[in-house]
N, C-alpha and C positions, 0 to 999 in steps of 0.2 A: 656133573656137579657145578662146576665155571656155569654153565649158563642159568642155572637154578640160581647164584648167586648173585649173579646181574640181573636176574627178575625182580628177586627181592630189592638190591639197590634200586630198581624204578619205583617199587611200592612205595620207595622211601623220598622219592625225586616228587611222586603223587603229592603225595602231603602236602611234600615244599611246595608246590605249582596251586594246591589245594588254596593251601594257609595265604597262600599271596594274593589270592582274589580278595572281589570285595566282596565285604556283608550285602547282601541283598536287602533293599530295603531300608539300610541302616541311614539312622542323622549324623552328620559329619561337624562333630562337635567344636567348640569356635574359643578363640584363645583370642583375650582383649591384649593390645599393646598399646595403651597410651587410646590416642584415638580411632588409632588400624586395629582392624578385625581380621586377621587371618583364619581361616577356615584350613581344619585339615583333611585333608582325603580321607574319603569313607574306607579307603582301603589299607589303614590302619585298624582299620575294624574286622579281625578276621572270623571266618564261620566257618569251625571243624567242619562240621557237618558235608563240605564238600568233600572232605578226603575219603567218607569212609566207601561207597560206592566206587571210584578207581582202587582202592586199594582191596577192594574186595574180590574185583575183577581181575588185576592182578595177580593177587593171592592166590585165587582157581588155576591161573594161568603155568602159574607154578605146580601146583597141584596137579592139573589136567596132562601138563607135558608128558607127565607119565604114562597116562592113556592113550597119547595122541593113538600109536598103533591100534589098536584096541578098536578106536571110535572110527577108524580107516579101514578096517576088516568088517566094521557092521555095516558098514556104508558100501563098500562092494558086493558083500553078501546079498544086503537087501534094497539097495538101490542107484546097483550097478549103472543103468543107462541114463540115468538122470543129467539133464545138461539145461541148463536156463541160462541165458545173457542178460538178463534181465535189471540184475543188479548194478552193472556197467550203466544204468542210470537212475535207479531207484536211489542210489547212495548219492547222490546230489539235491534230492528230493526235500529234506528235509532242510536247507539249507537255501534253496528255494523259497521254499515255504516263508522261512522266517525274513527274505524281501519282499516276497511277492504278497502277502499277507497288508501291508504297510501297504504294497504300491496299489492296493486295492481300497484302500482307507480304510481298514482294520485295527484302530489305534492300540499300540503296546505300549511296552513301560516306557522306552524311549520318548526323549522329547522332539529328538532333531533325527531328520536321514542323517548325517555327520556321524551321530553315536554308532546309529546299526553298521553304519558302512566302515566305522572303525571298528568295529568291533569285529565284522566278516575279516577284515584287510589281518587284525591281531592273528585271529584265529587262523587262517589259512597260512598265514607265516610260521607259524606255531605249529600247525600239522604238517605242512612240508617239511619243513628244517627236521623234525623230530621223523619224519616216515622215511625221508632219504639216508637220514642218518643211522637211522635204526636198519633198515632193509640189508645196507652195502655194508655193515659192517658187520652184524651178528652172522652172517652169511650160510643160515640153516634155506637146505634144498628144499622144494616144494614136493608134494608129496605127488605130482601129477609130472614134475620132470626134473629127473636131479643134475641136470647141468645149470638150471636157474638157480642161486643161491639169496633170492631176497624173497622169502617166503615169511616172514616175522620181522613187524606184525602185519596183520592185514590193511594194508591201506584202502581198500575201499571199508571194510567196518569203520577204521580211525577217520574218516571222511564224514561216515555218516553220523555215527555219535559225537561229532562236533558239531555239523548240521543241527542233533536232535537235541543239543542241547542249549546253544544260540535260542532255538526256537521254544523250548521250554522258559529259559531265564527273561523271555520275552511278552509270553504270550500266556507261560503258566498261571499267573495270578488271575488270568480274566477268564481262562475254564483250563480245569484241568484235562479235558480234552486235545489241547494241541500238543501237551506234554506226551500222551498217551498217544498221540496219532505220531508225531516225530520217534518217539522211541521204538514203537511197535513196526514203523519201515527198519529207522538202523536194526534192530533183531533180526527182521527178515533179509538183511542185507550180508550179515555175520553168519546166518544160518545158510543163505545159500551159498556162502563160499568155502563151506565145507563142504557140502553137498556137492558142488561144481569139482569138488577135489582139488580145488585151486590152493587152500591153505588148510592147515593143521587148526583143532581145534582150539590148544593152546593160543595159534598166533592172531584169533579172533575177538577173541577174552582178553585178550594183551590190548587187541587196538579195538577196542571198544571202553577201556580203562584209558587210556593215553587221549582217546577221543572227547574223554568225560574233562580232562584234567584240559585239552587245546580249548574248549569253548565256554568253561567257566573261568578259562584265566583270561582267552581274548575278551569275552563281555565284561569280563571285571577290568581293567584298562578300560577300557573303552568309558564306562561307568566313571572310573574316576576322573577323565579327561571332563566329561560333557556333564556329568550329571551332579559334581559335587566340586566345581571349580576352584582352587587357591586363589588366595590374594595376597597381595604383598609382593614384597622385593623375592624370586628366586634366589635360595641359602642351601649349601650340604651342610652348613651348621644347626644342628640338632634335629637333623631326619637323618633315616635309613638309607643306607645309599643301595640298597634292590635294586636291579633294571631288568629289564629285558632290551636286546639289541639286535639288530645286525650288523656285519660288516664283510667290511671290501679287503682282499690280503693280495701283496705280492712280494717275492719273493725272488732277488735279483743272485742270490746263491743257494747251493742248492748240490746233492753228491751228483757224480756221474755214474753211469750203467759200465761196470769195467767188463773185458775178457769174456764176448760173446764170441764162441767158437761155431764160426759156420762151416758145415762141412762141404768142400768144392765135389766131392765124389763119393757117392752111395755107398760103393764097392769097396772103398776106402777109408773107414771112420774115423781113422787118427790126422786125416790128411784136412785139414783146416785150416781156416784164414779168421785169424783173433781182430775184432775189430772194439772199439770203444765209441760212447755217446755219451756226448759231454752237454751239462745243462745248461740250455740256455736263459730262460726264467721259470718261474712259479707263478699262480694267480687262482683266485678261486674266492670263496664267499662262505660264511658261516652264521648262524642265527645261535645265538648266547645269552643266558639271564643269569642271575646269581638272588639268590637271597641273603640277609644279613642277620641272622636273629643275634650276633653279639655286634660291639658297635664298630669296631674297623675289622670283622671277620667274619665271612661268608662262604656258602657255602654253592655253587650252580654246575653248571652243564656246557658244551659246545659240544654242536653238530658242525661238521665240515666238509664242503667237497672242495676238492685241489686240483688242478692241471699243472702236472711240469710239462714243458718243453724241451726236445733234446736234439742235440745237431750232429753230425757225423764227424768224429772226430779222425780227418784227413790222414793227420801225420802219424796216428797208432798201428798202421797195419804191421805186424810179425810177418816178413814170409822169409823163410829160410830159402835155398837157392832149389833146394828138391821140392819145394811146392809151388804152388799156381796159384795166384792173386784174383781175388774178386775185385773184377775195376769197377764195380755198378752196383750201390746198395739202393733202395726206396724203401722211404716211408708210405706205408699204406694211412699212417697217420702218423702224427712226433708227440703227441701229446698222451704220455700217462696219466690217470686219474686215480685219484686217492680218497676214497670217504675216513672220516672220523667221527665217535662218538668218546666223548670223555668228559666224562664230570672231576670235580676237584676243589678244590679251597681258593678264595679270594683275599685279597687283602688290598681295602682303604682307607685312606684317612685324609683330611680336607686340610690343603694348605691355604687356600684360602676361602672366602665366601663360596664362591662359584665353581674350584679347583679340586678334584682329587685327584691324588697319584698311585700306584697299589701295583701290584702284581695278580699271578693265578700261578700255579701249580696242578695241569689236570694228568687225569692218566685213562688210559680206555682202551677201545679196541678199534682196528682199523682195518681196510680192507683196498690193495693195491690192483687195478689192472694196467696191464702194460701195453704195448704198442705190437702192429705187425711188420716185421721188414721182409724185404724182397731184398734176395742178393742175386745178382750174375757172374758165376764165378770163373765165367770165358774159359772153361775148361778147353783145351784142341781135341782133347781124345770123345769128349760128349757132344761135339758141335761146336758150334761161335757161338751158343746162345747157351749155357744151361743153369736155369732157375731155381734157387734155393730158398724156400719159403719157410718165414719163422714166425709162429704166430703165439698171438700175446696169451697171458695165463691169469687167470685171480688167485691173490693169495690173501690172506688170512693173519693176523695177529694182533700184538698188542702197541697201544699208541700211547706215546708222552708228551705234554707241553707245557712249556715254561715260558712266560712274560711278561713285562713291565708296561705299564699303561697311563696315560692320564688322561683325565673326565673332565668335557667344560659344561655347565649347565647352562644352557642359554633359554631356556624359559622352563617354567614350573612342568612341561610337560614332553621336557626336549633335552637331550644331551646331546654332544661328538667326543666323541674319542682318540685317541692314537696312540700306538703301540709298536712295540717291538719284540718280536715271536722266534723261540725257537719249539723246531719240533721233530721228533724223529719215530719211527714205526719201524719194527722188525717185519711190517707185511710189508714184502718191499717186492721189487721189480721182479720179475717172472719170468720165463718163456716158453712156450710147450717144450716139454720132453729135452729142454735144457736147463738141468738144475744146477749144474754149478755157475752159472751166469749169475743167480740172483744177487741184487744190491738191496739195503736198504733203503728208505725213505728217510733223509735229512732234509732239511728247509731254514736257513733263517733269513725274516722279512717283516713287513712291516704289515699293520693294519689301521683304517681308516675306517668308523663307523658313528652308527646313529642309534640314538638307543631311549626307553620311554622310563624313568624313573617310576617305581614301584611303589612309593609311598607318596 
């Protein structure tokens, strides 16, 4: 029922991604000031009509889950051996298409290569941050091997219906053929990754709606940079302060991994050496938008991946006099990784012309994997050498963040940011077949980013 409920939340995230493009086509209506003319972005001009198509997709998605089994048992039944790799490049096809169309002198709506090439650069920002985020954190098994846990949504359909959309919003008005020829690969791209038994039918339908929403929000940015330009002095006075961003995070505190019990002797379960690894920093990157539809109260999303690093903490080892000290641990790696997905509420307000200040409040789900160690626990009775191996685990749950921010607008089509982040996750640190080791995920740190105002 949890994941049924997060579907629908995306149907709802649709819209917002929908509504914040621009109107296709639209005039960008112009406001006299004395003798300056400022024009405002077309994308203040919004056209439902984008939402209803992802959110219909969606919607199934939700629906469909229920069959997934069902549509996995007709597919074995009757098309047991079927295996194509085909779409490992069909799903960039369309995408393709909508540059290579132009570099062949095929004129689209675009005026300048700058737009298309912003517009690709939005778009694929937009489907990465959203498919990574999405994949590592819902953490449903694929239906072809359940130790993999990023099977939803399908990232190559979300590839291609972003592809096939770009190239629609481009090339639709001069035959509806390119529309039909782009969509008609992404289906074939969605269908064969069921068939292939790579992904659930749900998790196709999912990223081919998410697909819909990355490449009518990257074309719509892109649009209102090149194709409907402002003039005038850059003001968060009396616009929407919407964006979409990325950013840079690190994280100089951070919890440690307490009371990892390695065991020096097989034969011996109780007989262990408690070690601790203490953080050394955090760092990592996230792709973030917010929309605003009340005027300092918004509503958006972050995706996030995270690296802590962790060092051997020396002076912790427990050894009572009846046991035997591991004098030798290794890192096969020191770095945990941490995905997050969490939407949530925003809050800005403009202290001055160019200045806003605000917070967020998100909550989501998250998904932690940990590290592997090597210990030597110099046992006499096993050898001089005997190797105790502990390897990393994913876990699962839910994510929260809370922070304070300020916004500088440095041109009509440019922000930076900086902030101060806290964050914590119950999917926290792991290790096979040792469960009372795990820790939480804490973090507080800063963040530095760039971001494209939405109005």
């Amino acid at each position: 029922m949890a994941k049924v409920l997060w579907l629908v939340l995306l149907c709802w995230v649709c819209v917002l991604g929908q509504v914040a493009s621009a109107q296709e086509g639209a005039l960008s209506p112009v406001l006299e000031t004395d003798s300056l003319q400022v024009d405002r972005c077309a994308c203040r001009s919004f056209k439902w009509n984008y939402a209803v198509a992802p959110g219909l997709l969606l919607g199934s998605a939700c629906v469909v889950r229920h069959f997934d089994n069902d549509l996995l048992k007709f597919r074995e039944d009757h098309l047991f051996s079927f295996h194509n790799s085909a779409d490992d490049v069909v799903q960039t096809l369309p995408g393709v298409l909508f540059l290579g169309l132009r570099a062949v002198g095929v004129k689209g709506k675009s005026d300048t290569w700058g737009q298309l090439l912003a517009a690709t650069g939005f778009s694929a920002a937009i489907t990465a941050g959203l498919t990574e985020g999405l994949k590592n954190t819902w953490g449903r098994t694929r239906p072809n091997d359940e130790y993999f846990h990023n099977s939803f949504p399908s990232g190559h359909t979300f590839t291609a219906f972003t592809g096939a959309t770009l190239l629609h919003r481009e090339y639709g008005g001069k035959s509806i053929w390119y529309s039909v020829g782009g969509y008609t690969l992404a289906g074939l791209v969605g269908v064969s990754r069921i068939l292939n038994k790579e992904h659930w039918a749900s998790d196709v339908l999912a990223g081919a709606g998410l697909g819909l929403v990355s490449g009518h929000l990257g074309y719509g940015l892109a649009e209102c940079m090149f194709a409907h330009p402002r003039r005038g002095r850059p003001s968060y006075y009396g616009r929407n302060p919407s964006f979409i961003g990325v950013n840079a995070h690190v994280s100089p505190w951070g919890n440690s991994i307490n009371s990892l019990g390695v065991c020096t002797d097989p034969a011996a379960t109780f007989e262990k050496q408690f070690v601790r690894f203490n953080h050394k920093i955090g760092y990592g990157y996230s792709l973030e938008g917010a929309y605003f539809p009340f005027r300092y109260v918004g509503f958006g999303c972050e995706t996030s991946m995270f690296f802590n690093q962790f060092e051997l903490d020396e002076d912790y080892f427990r050894v009572p006099a009846n046991r035997v000290q591991a004098h030798y641990v290794a890192f096969e790696s020191n770095k945990a990784k941490t995905y997050q997905f969490m939407p949530g509420i925003y809050f800005d307000v403009p202290v001055c012309s160019r200045v806003l200040v605000g917070g967020k409040v998100l909550y989501g789900m998250g998904q932690t994997l940990s590290f592997n160690v090597e210990a030597d626990t110099h046992n006499p009775a096993l050898g001089p050498e005997h190797w105790v191996y502990i390897y990393d685990d994913f876990t699962y749950g839910s994510a929260f963040k809370a922070g304070i921010h300020g916004r500088y607008l440095v041109g009509h089509y440019l922000e930076v940011s900086a902030g101060l982040n806290y964050s914590y996750s119950n999917a926290g640190y792991a290790f096979f077949n040792y469960p009372e080791s795990t820790s939480s995920v804490q973090n507080l740190g800063f963040q530095l980013g760039v971001a494209v105002p939405l109005e």
